[in-house]
C-alpha positions in Angstrom: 18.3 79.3 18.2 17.9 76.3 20.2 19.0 72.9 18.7 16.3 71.1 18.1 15.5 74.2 15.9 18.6 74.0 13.9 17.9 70.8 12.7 15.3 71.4 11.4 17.3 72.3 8.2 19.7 69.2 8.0 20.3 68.2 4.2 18.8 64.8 3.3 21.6 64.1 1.3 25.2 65.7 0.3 25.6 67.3 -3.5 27.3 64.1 -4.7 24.0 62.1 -3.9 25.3 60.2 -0.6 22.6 59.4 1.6 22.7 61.1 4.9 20.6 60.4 8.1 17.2 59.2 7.5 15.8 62.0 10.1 17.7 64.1 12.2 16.3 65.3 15.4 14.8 68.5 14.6 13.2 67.0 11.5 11.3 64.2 13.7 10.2 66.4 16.7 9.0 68.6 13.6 7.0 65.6 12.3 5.5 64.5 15.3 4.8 67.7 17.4 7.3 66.4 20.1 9.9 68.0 21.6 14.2 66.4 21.0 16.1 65.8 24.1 19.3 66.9 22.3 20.6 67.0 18.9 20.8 63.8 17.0 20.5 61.4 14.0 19.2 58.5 12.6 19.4 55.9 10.0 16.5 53.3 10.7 13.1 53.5 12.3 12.3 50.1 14.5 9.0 49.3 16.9 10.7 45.6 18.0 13.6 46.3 20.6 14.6 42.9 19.1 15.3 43.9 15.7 17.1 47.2 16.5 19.7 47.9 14.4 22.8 50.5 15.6 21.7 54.1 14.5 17.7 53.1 14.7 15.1 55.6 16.3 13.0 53.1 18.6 9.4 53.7 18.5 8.3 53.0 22.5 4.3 52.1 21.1 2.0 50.6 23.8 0.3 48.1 22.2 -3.0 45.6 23.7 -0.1 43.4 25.4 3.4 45.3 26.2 4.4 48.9 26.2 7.0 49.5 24.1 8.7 51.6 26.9 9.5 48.6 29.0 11.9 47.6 26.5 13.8 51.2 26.1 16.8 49.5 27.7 17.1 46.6 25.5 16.6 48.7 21.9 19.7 50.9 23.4 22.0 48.3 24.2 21.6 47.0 20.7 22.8 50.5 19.1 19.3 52.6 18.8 20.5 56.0 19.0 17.4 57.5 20.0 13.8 56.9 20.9 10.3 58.0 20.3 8.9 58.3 23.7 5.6 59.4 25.9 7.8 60.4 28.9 11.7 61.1 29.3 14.1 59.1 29.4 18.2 59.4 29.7 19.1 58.8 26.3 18.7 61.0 23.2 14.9 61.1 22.6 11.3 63.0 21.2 8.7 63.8 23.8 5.4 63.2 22.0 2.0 62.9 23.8 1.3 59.8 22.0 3.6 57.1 19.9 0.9 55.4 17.9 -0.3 58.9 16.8 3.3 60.3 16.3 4.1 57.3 14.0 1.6 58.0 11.9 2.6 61.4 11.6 6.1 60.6 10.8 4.9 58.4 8.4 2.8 61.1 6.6 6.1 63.7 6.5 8.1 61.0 4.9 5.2 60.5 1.9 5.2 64.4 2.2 8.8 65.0 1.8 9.4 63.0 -1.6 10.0 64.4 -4.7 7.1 65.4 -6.7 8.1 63.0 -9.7 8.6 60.2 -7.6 6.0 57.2 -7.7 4.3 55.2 -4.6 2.2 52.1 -5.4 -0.2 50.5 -2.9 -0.8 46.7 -3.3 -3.4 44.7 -1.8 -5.6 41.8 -2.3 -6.7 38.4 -1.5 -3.8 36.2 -2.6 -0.3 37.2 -3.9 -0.2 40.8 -2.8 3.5 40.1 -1.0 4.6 38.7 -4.0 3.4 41.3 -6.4 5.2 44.2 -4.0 8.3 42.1 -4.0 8.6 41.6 -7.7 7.6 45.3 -8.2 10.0 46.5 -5.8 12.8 44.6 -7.7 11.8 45.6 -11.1 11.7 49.4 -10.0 15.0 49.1 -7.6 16.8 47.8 -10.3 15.6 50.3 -13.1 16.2 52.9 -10.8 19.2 52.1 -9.3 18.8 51.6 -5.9 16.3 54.3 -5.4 13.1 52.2 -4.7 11.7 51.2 -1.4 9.0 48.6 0.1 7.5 47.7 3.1 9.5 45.0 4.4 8.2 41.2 5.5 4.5 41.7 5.6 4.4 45.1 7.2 0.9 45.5 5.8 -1.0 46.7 9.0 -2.1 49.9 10.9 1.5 49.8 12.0 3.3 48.4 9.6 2.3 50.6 7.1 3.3 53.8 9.1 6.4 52.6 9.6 7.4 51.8 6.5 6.7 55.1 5.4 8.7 56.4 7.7 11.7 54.4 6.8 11.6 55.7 3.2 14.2 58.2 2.5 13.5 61.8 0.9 15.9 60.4 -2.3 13.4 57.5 -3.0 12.2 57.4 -6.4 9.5 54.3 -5.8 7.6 53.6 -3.3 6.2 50.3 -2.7 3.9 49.8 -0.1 2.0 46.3 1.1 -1.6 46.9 2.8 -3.6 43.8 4.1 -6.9 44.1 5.8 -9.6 41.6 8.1 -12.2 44.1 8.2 -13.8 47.1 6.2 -12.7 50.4 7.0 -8.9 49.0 7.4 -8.2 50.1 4.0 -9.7 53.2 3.5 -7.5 54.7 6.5 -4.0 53.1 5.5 -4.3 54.0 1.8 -4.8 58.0 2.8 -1.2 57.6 4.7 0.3 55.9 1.7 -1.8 58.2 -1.1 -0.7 56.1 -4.1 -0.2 57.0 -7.5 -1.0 53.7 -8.4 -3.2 50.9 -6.7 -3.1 47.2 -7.6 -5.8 44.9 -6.1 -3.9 41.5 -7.3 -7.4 39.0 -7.0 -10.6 38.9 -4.8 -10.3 35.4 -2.6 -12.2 34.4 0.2 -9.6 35.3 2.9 -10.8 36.8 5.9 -14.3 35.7 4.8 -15.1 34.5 8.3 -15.5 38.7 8.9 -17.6 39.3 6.1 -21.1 38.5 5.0 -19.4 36.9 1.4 -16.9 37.6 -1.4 -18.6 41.0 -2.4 -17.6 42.1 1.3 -14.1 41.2 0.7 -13.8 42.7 -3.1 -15.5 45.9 -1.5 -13.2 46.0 1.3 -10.4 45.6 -1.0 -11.9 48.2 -3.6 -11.2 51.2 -0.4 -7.7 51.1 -2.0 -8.5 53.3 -4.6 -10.0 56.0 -2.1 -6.4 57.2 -1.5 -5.1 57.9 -5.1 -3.7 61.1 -6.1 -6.0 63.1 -8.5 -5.2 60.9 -11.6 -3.9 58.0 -10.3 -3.8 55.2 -11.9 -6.1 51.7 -10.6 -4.9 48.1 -11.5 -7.4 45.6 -11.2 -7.7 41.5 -12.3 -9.6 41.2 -15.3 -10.2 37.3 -14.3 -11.5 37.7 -11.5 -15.3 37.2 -10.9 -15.6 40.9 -9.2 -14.2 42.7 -11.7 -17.2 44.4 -12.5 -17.5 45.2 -8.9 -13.8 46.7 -8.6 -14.3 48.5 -11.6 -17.4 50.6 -10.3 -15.3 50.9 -7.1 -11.6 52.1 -8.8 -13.8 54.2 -11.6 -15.0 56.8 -8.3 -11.1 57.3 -7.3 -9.1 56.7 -10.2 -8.2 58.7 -13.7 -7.1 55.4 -15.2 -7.8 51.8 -14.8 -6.2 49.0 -15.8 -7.2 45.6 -16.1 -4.8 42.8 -16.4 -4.9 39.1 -17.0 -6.1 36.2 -19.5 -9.6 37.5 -20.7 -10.2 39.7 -23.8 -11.0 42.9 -22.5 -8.1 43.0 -20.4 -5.6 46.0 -21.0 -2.5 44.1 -20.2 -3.2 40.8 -21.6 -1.5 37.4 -21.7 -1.1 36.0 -25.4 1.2 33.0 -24.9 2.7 31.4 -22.2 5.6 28.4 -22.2 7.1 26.4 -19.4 11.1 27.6 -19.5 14.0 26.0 -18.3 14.6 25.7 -14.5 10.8 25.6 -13.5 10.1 29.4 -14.7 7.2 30.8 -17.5 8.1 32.6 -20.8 5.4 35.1 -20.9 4.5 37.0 -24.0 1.7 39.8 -23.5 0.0 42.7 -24.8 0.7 45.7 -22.9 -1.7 48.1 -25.1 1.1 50.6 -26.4 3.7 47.4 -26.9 4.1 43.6 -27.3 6.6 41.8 -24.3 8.1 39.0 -24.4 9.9 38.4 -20.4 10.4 35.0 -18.0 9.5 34.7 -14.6 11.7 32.1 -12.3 8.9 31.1 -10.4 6.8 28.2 -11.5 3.1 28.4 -11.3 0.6 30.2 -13.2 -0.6 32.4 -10.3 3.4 34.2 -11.2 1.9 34.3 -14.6 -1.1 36.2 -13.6 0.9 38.5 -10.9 3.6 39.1 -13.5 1.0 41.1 -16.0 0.1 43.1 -12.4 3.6 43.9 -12.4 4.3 45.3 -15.9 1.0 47.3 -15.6 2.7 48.8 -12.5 5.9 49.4 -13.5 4.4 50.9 -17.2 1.8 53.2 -15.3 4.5 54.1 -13.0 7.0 55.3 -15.8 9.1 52.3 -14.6 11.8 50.6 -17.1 10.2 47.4 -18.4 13.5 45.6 -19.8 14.5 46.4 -16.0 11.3 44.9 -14.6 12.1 41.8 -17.4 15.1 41.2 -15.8 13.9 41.6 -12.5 11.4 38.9 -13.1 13.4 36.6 -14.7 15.9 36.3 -11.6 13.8 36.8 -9.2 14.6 33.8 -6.1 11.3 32.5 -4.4 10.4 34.3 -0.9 10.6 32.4 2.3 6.8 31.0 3.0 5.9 32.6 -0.1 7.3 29.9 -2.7 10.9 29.5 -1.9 12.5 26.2 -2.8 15.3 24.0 -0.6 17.2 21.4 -1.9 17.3 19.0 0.6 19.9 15.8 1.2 17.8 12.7 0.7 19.6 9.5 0.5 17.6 6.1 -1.1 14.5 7.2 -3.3 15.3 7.6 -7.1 19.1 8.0 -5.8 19.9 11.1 -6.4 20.3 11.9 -3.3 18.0 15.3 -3.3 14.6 16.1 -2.4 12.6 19.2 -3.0 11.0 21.3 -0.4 8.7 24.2 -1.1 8.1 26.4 1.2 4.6 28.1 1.2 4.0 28.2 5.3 3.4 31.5 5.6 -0.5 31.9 4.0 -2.9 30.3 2.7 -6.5 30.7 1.6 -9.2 28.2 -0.4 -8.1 29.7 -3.9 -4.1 29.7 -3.6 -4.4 26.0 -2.1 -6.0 24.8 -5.0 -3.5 27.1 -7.0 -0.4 25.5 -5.0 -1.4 22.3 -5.1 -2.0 22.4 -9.0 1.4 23.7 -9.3 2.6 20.4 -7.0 1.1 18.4 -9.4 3.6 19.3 -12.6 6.8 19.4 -10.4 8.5 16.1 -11.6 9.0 14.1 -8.8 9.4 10.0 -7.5 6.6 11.2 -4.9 4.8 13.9 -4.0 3.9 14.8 -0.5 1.7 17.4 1.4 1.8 19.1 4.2 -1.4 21.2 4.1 -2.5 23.5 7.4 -5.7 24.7 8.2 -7.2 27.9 6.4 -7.9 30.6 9.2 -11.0 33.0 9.1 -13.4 31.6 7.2 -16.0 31.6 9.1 -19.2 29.4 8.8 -18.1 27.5 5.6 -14.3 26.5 6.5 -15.3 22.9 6.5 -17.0 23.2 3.3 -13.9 25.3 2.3 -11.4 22.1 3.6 -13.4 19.6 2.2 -13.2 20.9 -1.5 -9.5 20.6 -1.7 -9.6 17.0 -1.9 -10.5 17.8 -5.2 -7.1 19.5 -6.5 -5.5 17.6 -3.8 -6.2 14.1 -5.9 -5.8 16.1 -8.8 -1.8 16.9 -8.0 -0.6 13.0 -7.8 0.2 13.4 -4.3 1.4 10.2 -2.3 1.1 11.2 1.1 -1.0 14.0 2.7 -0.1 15.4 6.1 -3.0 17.4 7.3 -2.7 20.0 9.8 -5.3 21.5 12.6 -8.8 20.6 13.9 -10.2 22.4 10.7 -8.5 19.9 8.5 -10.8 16.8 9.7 -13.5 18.1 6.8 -10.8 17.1 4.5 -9.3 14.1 6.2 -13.2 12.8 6.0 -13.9 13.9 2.0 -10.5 12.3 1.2 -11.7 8.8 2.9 -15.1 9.3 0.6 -13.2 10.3 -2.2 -12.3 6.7 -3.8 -9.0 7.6 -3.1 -8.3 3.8 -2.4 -8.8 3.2 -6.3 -6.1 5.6 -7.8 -3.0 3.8 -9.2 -1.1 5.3 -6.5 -3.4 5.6 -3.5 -3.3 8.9 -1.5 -2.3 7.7 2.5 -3.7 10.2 4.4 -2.7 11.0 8.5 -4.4 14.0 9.9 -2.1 15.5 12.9 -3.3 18.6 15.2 0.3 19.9 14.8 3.2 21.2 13.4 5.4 19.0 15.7 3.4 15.9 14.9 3.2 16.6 11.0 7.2 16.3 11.8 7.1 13.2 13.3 4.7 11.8 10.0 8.0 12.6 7.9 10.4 11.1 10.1 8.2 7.7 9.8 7.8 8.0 6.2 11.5 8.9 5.4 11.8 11.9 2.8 13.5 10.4 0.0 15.4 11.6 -3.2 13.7 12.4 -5.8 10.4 13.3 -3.1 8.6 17.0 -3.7 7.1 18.1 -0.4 4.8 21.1 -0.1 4.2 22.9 3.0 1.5 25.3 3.0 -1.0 26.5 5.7 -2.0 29.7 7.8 0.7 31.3 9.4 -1.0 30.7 12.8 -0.8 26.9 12.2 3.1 27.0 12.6 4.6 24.8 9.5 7.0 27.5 9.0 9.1 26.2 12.2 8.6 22.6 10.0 10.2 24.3 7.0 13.4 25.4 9.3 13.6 22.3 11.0 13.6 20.5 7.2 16.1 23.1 5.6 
């Protein structure tokens, strides 16, 4: 028996529950169809040589810009201990005809080589969908005890989502798995890899709508989710939202359940009360059908209020623990360009020497603007500042889009506005029609074309104690290197 062939049989884990590799040689050249240079074993799966971690298989994928095998060199002297390849190389490797193809089949074993009882969720959606797979993944880790796993950063993508399939181990309990989409058909062929048991669409936005005809493209798009349930699975779906009808036809073809969550009446996880709690946070009280639940969420903002009930209609349908997920909630930190919060030194002002930064650089779309900046508005602060970037892919209407947050942007009590990008002049222009001039404290206004000059706006205006400053724009834009700079 050759090698290769004898490791084909490697435990996944030793009798006491210890974790062993993640795949072994034999197990991956199985997979994939390829062929292992020797025996071997590995503990993490990578595709950036600069993000190799020692005992990672590198992936060698050619991509539109670089081939992955260029960079064999630099993923070994950083500890990979062994690679996916498309021709041999010197170090412990798998042969495959293809890398792109071969992910995606190792990605498929790992789904494959769960337990049977074990749980995978699928999130998407306009707005919040990082946020939704973070706080699940938290409430399920912890009422599992360890034996959850996500998709990391927002791995959401025809590669990501492979990937992070393939780094789930054969012990996992639940899986939660991000998937994002620009266009129709993106959805349809990453939810068959994942083949959830459950499938949350968190709210219908119009992101991406610069490659669609409207919103019903998007909530359509959105809606291919539910084509990769299992028989039976279960579909999770905003009861607020304006397409709800739509996703319902949609999720009804695919799923054996649906659930609807959110504020309106025939929602099946509904919100009865909600209060503001100490430290920024929500105490939530809802109706979860079989059970009344009172829980707190850290973050502050309604839009946590409305992902929470997404989250307990999850973890419930997924056979979760709900005091866990509670818990989970309630100490939940804020994620970096996703809501996080800095305390930052800030001498003069109200003199208490700290200012507030909130980091929300990473996204940003018409709807969770408006819901950002609303949030702005009830942070208690001296002065409120923001530094808004443009809103990417949205087509025909992005100055219409711009121009209507003006509107929640006088709404929030904001001091100074730093606007970002050539798409922000539609705002710059509504806010000098707005009568902006006659609010007790008038909005100034500057209107940069970058991150580096929206810098130099704060250095002249001074950040002072008791300031809230808001950064929040389209990754693309760059605030997030404005966030670091800051904190």
């Amino acid at each position: 028996m050759s090698a290769t062939a004898a490791l084909i049989d490697w435990p996944l884990e030793a009798e006491d529950d210890t974790p062993l590799a993640l795949w072994s040689a034999g197990e991956i050249a199985a997979a994939t169809g390829g062929k292992a240079s020797t025996a071997f074993a590995v503990n993490g799966v990578a595709f950036d040589s600069r993000e190799v971690m020692e005992g990672d298989l590198f992936l060698a994928l050619r991509g539109e810009t670089a081939d992955g095998h260029r960079f064999l060199g630099g993923a070994f002297g950083k500890g990979a201990a062994a690679a996916l390849v498309e021709h041999p190389v010197l170090h412990p490797h798998v042969l495959v005809d293809d890398t792109t193809a071969a992910l995606d089949a190792l990605g498929r074993a790992a789904r494959a080589r769960i337990a049977p009882e074990a749980r995978v969720i699928g999130v998407t959606g306009s707005a919040g969908k990082t946020s939704v797979k973070e706080a699940l993944f938290a409430a399920l880790d912890r009422g599992s005890r360890g034996r959850a796993h996500r998709s990391v950063k927002s791995y959401n993508n025809h590669v990501g989502v492979p990937l992070s399939l393939a780094r789930m181990p054969a012990r996992t309990q639940f899986g939660v798995f991000e998937m994002g989409m620009n266009h129709a058909g993106e959805l349809s062929a990453l939810t068959r890899l994942v083949r959830p048991h459950v499938a949350i669409v968190t709210t219908i936005a119009p992101a991406h709508i610069g490659h669609f005809s409207g919103e019903e493209g998007i909530a359509d798009a959105k809606g291919e989710i539910f084509e990769g349930l299992e028989p039976g699975g279960v579909a999770i779906i905003p009861a607020d939202n304006r397409h709800y009808e739509r996703l319902r036809a949609k999720a009804a073809q695919h799923a054996g359940t649906i659930i609807a969550f959110g504020r309106a009446a025939h929602a099946d996880v509904r919100l009865l009360d909600v209060v503001p709690a100490p430290g920024g946070g929500s105490l939530v009280t809802a109706d979860l059908g079989s059970r009344k639940l009172c829980y707190t969420v850290a973050q502050p903002g309604d839009h946590w209020v409305i992902n929470s009930l997404a989250v307990m209609a999850a973890v419930q349908a997924a056979g979760g623990d709900l005091g866990a997920a509670g818990l989970a909630l309630a100490e939940m930190a804020g994620l970096a360009g996703r809501g996080a919060r800095h305390t930052l030194a800030a001498p003069g002002g109200d003199g208490s020497g700290q200012a507030l930064l909130i980091d929300e650089s990473y996204n940003a779309n018409p709807a969770s603007m408006a819901a950002t900046l609303a949030e702005l508005g009830k942070t208690p602060a001296a002065r409120r500042i923001a530094v808004l970037g443009a809103m990417r892919e949205l087509g025909a209407d992005e100055d219409r889009y711009h121009a209507e947050l003006a509107e929640p942007l006088l709404g929030a009590g904001i001091a100074h506005a730093v606007l970002v990008g050539p798409e922000m002049a539609a705002l710059a222009d509504a806010l000098g029609k707005s009568g902006a001039a006659a609010l007790a404290a008038p909005l100034q206004v500057d209107h940069v074309q970058t991150s580096a000059e929206a810098a130099d706006v704060l250095a002249r205006i001074g950040i002072a104690g008791g300031d809230a400053i808001l950064v929040k724009g389209s990754n693309s834009v760059g605030l997030g290197a404005l966030v670091k700079a800051l904190a």
